[in-house]
C-alpha positions in Angstrom: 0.0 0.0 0.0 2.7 3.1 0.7 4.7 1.8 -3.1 1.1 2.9 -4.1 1.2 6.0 -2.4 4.7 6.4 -3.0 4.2 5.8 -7.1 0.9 8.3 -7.3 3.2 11.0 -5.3 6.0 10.3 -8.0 2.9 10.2 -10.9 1.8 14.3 -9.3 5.7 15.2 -9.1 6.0 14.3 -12.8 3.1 15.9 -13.8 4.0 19.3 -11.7 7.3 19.1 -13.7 5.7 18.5 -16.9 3.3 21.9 -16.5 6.3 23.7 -15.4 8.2 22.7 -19.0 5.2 23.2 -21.2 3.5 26.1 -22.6 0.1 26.9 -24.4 -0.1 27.8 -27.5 -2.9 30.2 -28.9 -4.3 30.9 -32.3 -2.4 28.2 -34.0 -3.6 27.7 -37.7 -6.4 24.9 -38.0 -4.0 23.2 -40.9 -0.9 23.3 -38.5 0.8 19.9 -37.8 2.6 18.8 -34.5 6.2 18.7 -37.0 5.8 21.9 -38.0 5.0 23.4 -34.4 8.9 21.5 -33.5 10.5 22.9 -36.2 9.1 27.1 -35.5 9.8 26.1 -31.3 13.3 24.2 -32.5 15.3 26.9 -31.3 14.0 27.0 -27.6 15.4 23.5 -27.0 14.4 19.9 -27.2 10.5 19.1 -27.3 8.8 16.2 -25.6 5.9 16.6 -26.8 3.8 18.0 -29.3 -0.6 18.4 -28.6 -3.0 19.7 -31.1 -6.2 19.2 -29.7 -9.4 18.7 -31.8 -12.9 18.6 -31.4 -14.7 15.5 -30.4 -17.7 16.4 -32.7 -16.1 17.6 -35.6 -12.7 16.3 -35.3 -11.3 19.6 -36.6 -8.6 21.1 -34.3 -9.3 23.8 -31.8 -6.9 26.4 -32.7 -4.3 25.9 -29.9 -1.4 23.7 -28.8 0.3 22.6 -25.7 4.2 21.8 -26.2 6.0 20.0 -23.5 10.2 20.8 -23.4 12.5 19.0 -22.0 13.9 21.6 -19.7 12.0 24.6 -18.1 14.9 26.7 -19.8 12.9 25.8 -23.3 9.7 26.5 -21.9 11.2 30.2 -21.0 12.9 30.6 -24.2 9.0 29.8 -26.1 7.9 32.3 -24.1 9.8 34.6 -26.6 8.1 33.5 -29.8 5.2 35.0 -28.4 3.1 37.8 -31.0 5.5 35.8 -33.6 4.1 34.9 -37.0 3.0 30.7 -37.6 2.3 30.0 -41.0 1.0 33.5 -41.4 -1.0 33.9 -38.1 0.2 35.8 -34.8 1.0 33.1 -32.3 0.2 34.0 -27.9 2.9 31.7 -26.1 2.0 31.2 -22.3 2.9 29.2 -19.8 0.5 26.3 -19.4 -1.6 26.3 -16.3 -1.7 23.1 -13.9 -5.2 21.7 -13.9 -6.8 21.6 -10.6 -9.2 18.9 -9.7 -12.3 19.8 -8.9 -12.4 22.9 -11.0 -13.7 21.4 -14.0 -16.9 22.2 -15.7 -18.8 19.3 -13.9 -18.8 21.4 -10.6 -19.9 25.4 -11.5 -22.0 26.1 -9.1 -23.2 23.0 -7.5 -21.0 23.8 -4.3 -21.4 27.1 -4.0 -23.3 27.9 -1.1 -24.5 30.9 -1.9 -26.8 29.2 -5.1 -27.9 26.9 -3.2 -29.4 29.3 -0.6 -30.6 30.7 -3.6 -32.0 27.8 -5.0 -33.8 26.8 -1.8 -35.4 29.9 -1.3 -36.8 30.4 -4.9 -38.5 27.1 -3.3 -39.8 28.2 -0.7 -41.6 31.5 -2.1 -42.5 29.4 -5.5 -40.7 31.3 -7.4 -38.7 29.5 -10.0 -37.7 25.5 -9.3 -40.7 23.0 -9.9 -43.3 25.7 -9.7 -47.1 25.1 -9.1 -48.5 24.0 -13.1 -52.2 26.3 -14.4 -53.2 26.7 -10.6 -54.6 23.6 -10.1 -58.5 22.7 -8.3 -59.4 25.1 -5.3 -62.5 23.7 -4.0 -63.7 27.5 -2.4 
């Protein structure tokens, strides 16, 4: 049980490292391909890794990049290339931020205790929630 502990403490480490050397990449061209993203960042050092991501839908790419370096030195030196030109569009290099979890889309406002005060007393004065239907049968 603690090499478990011990391995997922390594796995955060390594990812913590990995967002310290990596950068985000903003209004890449749609047509852009990870080889030609290495070969405009060449300069800043060696690259790990190379992310275009696309839509799930469409399977078209978003229009950003994340690029993993080897050393945080390279991740500094991209920093550089930002307002640069990429394949004829002005490229925003910044430095990628660590995801958090628990701060995904899943929980907007579910924890927040001020909407759920909200919520409940919109309940209670039958004002928004459920509501009441056409009025329903009054006997008098």
């Amino acid at each position: 049980m603690e090499q478990q502990q011990n391995e997922q403490e390594e796995n955060k480490d390594d990812q913590d490292d990995a967002d310290e050397r990596s950068v985000f990449v903003k209004n890449v061209d749609y047509s852009a391909e990870p080889a030609e993203l290495k070969d405009h960042f060449k300069e800043c050092g060696e690259i790990r890794r190379v992310t275009i991501p696309v839509d799930k839908l469409s399977n078209q790419p978003k229009g950003h990049a994340f690029i993993e370096f080897a050393t945080q030195e390279g991740a500094m030196k991209a920093k550089r290339l930002s307002d640069s030109l990429f394949k004829g569009r002005q490229i925003t290099v910044i430095p990628k931020r660590k995801n958090v979890p628990g701060k995904g889309r899943a929980s907007r406002g579910a924890r927040n205790p001020a909407v759920q005060l909200m919520s409940m007393l919109q309940l209670m004065m039958n004002r928004g929630g459920r509501g009441r239907g056409r009025g329903g049968f009054r006997p008098y």
